[in-house]
Structures are given as structure tokens and as C-alpha cells.
Backbone as a printed PyTorch tensor [residue, N CA C, xyz], in Angstrom:
tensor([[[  0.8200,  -1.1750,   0.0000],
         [  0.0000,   0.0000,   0.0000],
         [  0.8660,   1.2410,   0.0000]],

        [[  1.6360,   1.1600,   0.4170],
         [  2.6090,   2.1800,   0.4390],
         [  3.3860,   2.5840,  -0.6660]],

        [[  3.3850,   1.8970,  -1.7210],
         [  3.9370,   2.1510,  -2.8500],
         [  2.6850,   3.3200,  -3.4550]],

        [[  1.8880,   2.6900,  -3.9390],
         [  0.5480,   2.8720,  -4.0400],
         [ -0.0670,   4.4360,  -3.8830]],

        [[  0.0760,   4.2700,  -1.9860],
         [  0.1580,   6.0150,  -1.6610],
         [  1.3040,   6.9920,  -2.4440]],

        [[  2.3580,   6.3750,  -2.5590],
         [  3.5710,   7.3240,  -2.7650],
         [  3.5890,   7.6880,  -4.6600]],

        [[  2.6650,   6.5060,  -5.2040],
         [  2.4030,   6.9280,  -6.5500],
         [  1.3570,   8.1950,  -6.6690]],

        [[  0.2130,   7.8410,  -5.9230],
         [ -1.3010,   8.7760,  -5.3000],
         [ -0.6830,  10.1530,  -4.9480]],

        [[  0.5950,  10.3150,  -4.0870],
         [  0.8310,  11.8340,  -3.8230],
         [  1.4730,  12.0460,  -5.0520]],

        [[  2.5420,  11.3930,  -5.8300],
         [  3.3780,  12.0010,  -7.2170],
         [  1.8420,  12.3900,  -7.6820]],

        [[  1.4460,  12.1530,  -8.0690],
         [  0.2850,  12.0360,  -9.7070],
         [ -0.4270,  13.5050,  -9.0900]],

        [[ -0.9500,  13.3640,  -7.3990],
         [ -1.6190,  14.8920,  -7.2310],
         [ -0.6200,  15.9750,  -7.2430]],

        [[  0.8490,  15.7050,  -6.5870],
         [  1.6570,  16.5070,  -6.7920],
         [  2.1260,  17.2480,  -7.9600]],

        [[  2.0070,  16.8380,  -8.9000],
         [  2.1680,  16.7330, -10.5210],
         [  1.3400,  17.4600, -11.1100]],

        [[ -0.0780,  17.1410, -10.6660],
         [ -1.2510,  17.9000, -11.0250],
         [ -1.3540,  19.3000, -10.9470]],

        [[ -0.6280,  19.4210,  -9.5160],
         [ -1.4070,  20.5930,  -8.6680],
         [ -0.1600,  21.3680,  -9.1810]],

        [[  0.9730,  21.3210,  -9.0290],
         [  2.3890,  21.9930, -10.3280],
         [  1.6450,  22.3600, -11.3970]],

        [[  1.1780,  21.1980, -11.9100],
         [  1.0710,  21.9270, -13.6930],
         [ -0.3070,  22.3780, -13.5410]],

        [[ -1.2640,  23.0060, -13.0260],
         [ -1.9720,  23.4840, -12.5400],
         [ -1.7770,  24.6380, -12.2860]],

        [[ -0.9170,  24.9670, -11.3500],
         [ -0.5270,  26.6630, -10.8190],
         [  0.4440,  27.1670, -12.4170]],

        [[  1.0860,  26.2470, -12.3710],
         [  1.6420,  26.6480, -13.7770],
         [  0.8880,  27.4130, -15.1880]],

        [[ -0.0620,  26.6140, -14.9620],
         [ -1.2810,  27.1000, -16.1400],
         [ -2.0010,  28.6260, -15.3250]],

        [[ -2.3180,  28.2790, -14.3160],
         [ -2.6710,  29.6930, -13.9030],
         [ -1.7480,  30.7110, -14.3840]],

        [[ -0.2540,  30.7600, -13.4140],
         [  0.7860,  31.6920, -13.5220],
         [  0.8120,  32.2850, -15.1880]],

        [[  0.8350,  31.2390, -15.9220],
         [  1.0400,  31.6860, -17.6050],
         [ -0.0580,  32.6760, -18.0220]],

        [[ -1.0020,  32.2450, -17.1860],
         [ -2.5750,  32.7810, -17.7680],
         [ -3.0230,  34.1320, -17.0690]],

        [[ -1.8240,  34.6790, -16.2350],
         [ -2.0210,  35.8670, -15.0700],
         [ -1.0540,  36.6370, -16.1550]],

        [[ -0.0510,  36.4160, -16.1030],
         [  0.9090,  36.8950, -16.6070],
         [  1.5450,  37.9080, -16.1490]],

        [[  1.4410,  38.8840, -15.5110],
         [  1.7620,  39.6370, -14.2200],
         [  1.0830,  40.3940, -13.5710]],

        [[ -0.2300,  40.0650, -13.8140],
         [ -0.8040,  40.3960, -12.5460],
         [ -0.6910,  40.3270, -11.4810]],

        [[ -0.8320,  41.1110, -10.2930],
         [ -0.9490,  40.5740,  -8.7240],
         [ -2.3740,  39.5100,  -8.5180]],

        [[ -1.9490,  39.2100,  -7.3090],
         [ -2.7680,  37.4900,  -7.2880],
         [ -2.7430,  37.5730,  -5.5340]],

        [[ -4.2980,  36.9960,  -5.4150],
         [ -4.2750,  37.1650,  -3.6550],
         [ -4.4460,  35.1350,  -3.8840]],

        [[ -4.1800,  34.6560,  -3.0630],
         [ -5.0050,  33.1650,  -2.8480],
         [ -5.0750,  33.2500,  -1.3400]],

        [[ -6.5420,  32.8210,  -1.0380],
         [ -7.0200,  33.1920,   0.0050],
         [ -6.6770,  31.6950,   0.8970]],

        [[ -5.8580,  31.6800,   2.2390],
         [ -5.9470,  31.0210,   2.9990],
         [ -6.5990,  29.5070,   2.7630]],

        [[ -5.5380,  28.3880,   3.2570],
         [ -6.2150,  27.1380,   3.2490],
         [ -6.7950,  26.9090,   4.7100]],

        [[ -8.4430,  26.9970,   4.8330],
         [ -8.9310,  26.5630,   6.7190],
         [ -8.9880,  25.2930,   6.7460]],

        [[ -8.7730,  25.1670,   8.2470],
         [ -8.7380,  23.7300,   8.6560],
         [ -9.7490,  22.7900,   7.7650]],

        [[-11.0070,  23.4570,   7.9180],
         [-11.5030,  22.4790,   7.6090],
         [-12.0550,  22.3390,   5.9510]],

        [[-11.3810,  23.2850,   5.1850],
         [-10.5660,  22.7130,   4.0650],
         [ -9.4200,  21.9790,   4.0400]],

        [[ -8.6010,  21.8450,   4.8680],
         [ -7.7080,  20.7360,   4.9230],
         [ -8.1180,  19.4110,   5.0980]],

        [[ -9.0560,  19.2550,   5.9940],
         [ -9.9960,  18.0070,   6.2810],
         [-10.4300,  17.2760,   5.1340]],

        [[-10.7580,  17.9980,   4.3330],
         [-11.2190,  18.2480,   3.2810],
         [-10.5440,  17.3370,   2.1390]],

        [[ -9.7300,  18.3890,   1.8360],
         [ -8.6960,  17.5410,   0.9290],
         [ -7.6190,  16.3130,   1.5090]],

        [[ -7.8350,  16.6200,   3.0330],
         [ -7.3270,  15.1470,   3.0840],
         [ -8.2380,  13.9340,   3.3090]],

        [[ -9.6070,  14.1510,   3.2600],
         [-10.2250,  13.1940,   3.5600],
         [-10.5430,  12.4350,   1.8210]],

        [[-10.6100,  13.6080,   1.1440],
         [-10.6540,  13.1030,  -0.3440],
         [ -9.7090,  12.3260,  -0.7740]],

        [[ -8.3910,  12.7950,  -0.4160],
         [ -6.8620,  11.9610,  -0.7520],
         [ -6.4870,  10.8180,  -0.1410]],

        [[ -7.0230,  10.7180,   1.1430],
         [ -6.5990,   9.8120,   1.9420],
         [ -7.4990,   8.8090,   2.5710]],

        [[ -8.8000,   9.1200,   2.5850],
         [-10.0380,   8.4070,   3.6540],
         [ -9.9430,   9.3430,   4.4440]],

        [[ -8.9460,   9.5270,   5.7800],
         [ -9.3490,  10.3750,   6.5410],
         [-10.1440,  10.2400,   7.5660]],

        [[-10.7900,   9.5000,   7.9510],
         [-11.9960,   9.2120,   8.8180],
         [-11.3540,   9.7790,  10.0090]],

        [[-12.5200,  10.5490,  10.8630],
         [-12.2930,  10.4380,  12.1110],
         [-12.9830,   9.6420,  13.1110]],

        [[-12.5220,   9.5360,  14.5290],
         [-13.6380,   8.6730,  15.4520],
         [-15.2960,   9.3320,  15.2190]],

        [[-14.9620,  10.8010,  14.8520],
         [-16.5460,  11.3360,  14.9270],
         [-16.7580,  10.7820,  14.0710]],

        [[-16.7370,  10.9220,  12.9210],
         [-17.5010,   9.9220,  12.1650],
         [-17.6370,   8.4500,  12.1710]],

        [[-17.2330,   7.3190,  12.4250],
         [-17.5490,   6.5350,  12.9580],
         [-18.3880,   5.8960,  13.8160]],

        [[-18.3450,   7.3270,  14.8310],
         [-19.5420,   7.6450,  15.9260],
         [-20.9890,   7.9800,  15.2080]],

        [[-20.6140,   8.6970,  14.8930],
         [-21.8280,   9.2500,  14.1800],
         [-22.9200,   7.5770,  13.2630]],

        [[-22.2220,   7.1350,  12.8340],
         [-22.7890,   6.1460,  11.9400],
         [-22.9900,   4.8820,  12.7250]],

        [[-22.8920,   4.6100,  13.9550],
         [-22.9180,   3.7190,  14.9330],
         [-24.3880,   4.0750,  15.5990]],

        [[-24.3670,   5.1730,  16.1480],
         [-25.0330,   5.5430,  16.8990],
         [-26.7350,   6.0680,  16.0690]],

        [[-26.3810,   6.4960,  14.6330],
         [-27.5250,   6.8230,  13.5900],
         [-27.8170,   4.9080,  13.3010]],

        [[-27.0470,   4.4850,  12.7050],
         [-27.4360,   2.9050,  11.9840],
         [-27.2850,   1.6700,  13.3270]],

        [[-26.2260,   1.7640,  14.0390],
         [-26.9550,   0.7880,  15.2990],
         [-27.4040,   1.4100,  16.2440]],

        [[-28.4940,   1.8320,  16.2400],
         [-29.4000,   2.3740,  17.3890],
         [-30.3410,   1.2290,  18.4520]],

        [[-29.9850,   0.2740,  18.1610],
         [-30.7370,  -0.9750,  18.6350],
         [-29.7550,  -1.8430,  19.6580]],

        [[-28.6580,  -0.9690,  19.4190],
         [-26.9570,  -1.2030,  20.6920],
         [-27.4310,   0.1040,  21.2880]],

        [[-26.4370,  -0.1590,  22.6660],
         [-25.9530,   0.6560,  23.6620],
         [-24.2110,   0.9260,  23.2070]],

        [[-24.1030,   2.3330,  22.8570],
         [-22.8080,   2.5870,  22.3130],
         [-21.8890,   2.4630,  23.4270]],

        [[-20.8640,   2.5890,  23.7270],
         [-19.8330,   2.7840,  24.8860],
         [-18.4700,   2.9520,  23.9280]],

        [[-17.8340,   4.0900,  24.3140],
         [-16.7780,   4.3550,  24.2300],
         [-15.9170,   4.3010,  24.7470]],

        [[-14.3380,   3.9140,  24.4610],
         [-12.7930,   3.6210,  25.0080],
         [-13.0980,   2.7390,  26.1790]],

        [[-13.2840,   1.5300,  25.8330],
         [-13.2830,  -0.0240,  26.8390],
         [-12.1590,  -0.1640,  26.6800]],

        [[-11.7180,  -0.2040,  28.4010],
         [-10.2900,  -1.0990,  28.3670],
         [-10.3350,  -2.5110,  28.5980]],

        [[ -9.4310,  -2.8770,  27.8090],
         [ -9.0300,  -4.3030,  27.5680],
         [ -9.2430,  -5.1740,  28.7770]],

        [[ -9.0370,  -4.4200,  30.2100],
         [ -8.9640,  -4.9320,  31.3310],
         [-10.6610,  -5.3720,  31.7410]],

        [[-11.4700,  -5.2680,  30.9960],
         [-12.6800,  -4.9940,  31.3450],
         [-12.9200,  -6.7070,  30.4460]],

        [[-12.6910,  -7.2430,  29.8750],
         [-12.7530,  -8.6970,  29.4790],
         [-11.6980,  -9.5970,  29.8200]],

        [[-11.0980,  -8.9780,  30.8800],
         [ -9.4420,  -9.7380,  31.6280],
         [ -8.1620, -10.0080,  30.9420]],

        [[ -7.9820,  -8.7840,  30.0700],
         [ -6.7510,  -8.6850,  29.6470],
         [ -6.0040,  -7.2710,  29.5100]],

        [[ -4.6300,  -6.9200,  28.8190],
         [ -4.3360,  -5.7680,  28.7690],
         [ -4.0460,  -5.5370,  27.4530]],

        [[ -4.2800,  -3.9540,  27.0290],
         [ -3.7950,  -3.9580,  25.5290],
         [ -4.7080,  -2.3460,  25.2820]],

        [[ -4.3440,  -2.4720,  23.8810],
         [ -5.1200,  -1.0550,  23.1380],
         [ -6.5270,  -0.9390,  24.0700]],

        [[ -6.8820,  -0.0070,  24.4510],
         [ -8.0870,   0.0320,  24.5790],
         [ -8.9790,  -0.0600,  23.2440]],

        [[-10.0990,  -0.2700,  23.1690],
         [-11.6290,  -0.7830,  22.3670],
         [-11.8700,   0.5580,  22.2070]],

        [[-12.0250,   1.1780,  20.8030],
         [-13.1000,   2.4830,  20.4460],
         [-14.2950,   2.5860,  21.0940]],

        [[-14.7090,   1.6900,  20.4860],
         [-16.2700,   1.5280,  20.7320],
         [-16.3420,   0.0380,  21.2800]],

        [[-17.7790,  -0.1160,  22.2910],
         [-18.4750,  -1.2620,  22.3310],
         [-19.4980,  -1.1910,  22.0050]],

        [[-20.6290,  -2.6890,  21.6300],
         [-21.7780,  -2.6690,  20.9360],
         [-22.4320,  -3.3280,  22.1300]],

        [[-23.7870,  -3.0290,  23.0160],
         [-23.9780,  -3.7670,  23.9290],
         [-25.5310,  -4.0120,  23.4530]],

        [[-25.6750,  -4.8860,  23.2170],
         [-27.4190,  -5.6590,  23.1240],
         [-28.1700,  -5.8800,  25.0020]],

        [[-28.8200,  -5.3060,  25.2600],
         [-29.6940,  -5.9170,  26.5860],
         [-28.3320,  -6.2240,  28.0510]],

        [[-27.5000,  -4.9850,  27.8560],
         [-26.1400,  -5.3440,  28.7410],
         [-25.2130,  -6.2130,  28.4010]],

        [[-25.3820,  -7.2380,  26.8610],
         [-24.2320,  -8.3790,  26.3820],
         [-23.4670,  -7.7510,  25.7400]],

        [[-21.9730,  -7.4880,  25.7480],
         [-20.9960,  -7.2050,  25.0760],
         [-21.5130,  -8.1980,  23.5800]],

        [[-21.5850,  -7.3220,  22.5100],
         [-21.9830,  -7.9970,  21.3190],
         [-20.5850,  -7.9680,  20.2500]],

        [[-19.7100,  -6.8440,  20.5850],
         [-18.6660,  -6.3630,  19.2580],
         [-17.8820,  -5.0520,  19.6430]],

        [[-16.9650,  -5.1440,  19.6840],
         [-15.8060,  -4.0710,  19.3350],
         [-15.3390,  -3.1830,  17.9830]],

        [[-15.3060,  -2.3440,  17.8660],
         [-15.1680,  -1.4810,  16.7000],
         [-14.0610,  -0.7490,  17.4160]],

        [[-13.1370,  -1.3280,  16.5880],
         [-11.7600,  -0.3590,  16.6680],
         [-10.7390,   0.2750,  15.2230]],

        [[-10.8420,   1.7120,  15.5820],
         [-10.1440,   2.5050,  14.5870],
         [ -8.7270,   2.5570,  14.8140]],

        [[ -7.6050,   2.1140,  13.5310],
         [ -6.4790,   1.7490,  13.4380],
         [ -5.5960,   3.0430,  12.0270]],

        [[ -4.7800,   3.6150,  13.1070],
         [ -3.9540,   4.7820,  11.8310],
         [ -3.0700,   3.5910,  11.5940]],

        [[ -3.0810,   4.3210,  10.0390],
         [ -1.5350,   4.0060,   9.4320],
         [ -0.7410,   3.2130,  10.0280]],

        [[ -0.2520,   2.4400,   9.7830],
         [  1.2800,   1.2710,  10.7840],
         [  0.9990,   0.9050,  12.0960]],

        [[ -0.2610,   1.3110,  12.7320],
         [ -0.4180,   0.9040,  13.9940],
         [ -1.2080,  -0.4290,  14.4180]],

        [[ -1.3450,  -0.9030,  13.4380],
         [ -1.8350,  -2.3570,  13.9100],
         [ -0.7390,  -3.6810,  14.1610]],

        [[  0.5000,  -3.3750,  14.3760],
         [  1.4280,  -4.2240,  14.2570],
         [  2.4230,  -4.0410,  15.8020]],

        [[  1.9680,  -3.4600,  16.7690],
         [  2.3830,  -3.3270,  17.7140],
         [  1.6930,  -4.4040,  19.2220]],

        [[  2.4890,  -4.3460,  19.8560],
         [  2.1320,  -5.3800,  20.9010],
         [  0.3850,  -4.9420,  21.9080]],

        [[  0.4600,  -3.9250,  22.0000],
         [ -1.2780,  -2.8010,  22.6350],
         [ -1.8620,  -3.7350,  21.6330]],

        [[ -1.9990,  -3.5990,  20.1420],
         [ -2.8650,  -3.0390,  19.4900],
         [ -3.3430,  -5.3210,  19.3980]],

        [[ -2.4330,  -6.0620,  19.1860],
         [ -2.2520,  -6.9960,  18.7640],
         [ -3.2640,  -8.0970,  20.2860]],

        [[ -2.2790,  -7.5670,  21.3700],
         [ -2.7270,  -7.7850,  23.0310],
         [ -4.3830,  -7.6990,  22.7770]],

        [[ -5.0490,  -6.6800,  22.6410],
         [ -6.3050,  -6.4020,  22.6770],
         [ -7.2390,  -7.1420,  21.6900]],

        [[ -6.5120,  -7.2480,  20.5180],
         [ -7.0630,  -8.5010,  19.3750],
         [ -7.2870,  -9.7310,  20.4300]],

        [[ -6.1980, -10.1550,  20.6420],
         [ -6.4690, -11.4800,  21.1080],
         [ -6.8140, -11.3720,  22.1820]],

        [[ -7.2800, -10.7860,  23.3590],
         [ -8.1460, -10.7180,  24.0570],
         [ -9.9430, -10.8440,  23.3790]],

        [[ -9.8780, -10.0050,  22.7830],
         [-11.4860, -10.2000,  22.1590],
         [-11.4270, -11.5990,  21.5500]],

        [[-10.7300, -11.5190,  20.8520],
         [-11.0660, -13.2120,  20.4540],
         [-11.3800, -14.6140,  21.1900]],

        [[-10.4120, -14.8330,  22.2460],
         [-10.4430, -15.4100,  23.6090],
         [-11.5550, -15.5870,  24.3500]],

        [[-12.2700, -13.9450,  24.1580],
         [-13.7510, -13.8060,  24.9240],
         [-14.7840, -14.1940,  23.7650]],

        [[-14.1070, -14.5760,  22.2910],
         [-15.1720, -14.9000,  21.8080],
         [-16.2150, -13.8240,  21.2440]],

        [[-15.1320, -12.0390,  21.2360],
         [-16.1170, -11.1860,  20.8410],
         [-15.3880, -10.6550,  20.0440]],

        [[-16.3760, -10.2240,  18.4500],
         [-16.2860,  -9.5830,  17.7310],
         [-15.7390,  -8.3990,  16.9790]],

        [[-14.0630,  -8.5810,  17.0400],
         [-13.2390,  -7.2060,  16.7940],
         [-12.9190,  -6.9460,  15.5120]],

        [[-13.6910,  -5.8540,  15.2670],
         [-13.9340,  -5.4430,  13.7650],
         [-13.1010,  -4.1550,  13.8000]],

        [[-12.4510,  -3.9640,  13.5330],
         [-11.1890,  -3.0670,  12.7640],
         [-11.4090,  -1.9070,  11.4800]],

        [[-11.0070,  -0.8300,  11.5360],
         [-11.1570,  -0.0820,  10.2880],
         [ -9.8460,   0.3390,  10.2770]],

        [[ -9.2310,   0.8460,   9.2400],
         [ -7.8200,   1.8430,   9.3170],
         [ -8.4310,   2.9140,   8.6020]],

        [[ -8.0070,   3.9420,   9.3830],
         [ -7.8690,   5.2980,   8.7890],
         [ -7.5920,   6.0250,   8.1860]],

        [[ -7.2160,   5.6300,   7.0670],
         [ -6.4080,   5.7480,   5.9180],
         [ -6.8660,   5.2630,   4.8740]],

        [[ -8.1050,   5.0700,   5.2180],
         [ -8.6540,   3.7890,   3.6620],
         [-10.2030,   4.8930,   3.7660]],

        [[-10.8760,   4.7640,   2.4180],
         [-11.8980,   4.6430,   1.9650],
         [-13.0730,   5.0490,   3.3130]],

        [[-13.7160,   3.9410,   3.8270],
         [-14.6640,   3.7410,   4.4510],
         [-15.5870,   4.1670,   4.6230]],

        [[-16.1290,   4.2300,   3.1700],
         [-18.0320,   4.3480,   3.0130],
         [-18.3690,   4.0560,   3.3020]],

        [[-19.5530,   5.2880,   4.2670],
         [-20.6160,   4.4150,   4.8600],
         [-21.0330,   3.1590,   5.2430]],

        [[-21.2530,   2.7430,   3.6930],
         [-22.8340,   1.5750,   3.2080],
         [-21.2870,   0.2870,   4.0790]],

        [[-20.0250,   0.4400,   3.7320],
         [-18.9720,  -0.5900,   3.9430],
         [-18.5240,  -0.1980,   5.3230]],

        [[-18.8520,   0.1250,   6.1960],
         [-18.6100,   0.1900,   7.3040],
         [-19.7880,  -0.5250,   7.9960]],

        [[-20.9620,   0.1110,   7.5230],
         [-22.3660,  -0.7760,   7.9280],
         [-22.4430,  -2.1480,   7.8630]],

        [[-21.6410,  -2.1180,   6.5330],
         [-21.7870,  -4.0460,   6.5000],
         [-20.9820,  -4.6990,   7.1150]],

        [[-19.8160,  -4.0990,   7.4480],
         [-18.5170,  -4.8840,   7.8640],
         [-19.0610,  -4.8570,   8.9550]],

        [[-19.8880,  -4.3170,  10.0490],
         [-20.1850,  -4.1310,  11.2660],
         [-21.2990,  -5.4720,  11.5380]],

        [[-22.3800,  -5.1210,  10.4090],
         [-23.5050,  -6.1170,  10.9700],
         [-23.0900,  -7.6840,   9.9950]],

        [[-22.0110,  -7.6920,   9.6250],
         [-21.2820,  -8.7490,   8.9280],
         [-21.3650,  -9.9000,  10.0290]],

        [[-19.8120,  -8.9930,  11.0230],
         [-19.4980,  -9.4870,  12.1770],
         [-20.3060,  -9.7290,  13.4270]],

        [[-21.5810,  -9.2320,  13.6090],
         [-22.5470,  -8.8880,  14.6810],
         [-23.6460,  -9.8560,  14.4700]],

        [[-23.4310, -10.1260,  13.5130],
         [-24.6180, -11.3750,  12.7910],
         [-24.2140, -12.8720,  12.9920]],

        [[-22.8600, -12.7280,  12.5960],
         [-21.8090, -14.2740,  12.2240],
         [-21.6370, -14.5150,  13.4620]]])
């Protein structure tokens, strides 16, 4: 994947050069204001370039599409008798721990926290469904990957 990304920034990098380039030719010496990039134009273009997701959103689509759970946020590991990453989210049906939803940046799923807490849920036999932050994650594919695992 990393190749991949590093082709994804050349090609926009490239773009966005011969882009200002075409402007600059097309000004020709005029003065030129460009107005400020805001945060949440940055969000923006990095959520387009990159996925981007944040926990709010995640939240948001948990709490709108499983409304039939009790949400709970940042479960520690210690809470099913082990140690490790804490749990984003929990999914609770009628007080039963049903599923874990945990959000994973870039390179961080390969560490001993993040790995510890996997195999704890598994052990208990509960449902650790994973996203990385850096990918895609539409909606409609977050929904399914959720009631995929919540079903099976």
C-alpha cells in the first residue's frame, strides 16, 4: 500500500504543479491574492486523498445505523481480563458485550497494545472489527462490515 500512496501523492503533486503553472502563464503579471487554506478545508482535501476518517464519524454512523446497541466508548481491555489497546467503541445488546469497533492509523496495527487487545477479544469470543484510517470507508462498507461481524 505504500507504494501505491507514494504513486497517489506524485500524480496529485504533478497535477497541482502543472496546474498553478497554467494559472501563472494565464495571469501573466498580474498581482494574485489566494485566500488562505482553513482547517476544515484541509480536512477536506485530506479526507478526499486519503479516507481520513475520524472517530466522529464513525460515531456518528454507529449511533444513527446501530441504534438498537448501547454505544460505549474507550473499553479497556482490562474490562474482558486482559491488557492492551483500549476498544473504540463497544456494541452492547440488553447489557451483552456484542462487538468491538476499533479505529487503526496508518502502521499501527502491528504493535504489541494493538495486537494484546485482538487477542483478548477473540479469547472472549467477541467480535473485533477493525477499520484503518487511511482507507476509503463508506458508509454503506462500514455498515456491512459491522452487521457482517454482529450477525456471524
Amino acid at each position: 500500500m505504500g507504494l501505491f500512496s507514494k504513486l497517489l501523492g506524485n500524480v496529485i503533486s504533478d497535477a497541482i504543479g502543472s496546474t498553478i503553472n497554467k494559472v501563472q502563464e494565464n495571469q501573466g503579471s498580474k498581482p494574485s491574492y489566494t485566500a488562505p487554506v482553513t482547517e476544515n478545508r484541509q480536512q477536506e482535501i485530506f479526507t478526499a486523498t486519503t479516507g481520513g476518517h475520524t472517530k466522529d464519524y464513525f460515531k456518528e454512523i454507529l449511533y444513527s445505523e446501530f441504534s438498537k446497541y448501547t454505544i460505549r466508548e474507550n473499553i479497556p481491555v482490562s474490562e474482558i481480563g486482559g491488557e492492551g489497546k483500549s476498544y473504540d467503541f463497544g456494541l452492547y445488546e440488553n447489557g451483552i458485550l456484542k462487538g468491538f469497533v476499533v479505529l487503526v492509523e496508518r502502521n499501527r496495527d502491528n504493535n504489541k497494545a494493538y495486537k494484546d487487545s485482538k487477542l483478548y477479544a477473540n479469547k472472549a469470543k467477541i467480535p473485533f472489527i477493525n477499520f484503518y484510517l487511511h482507507m476509503p470507508n463508506e458508509k454503506k462498507f462500514v455498515i456491512y462490515r459491522i452487521n457482517h461481524h454482529l450477525i456471524n
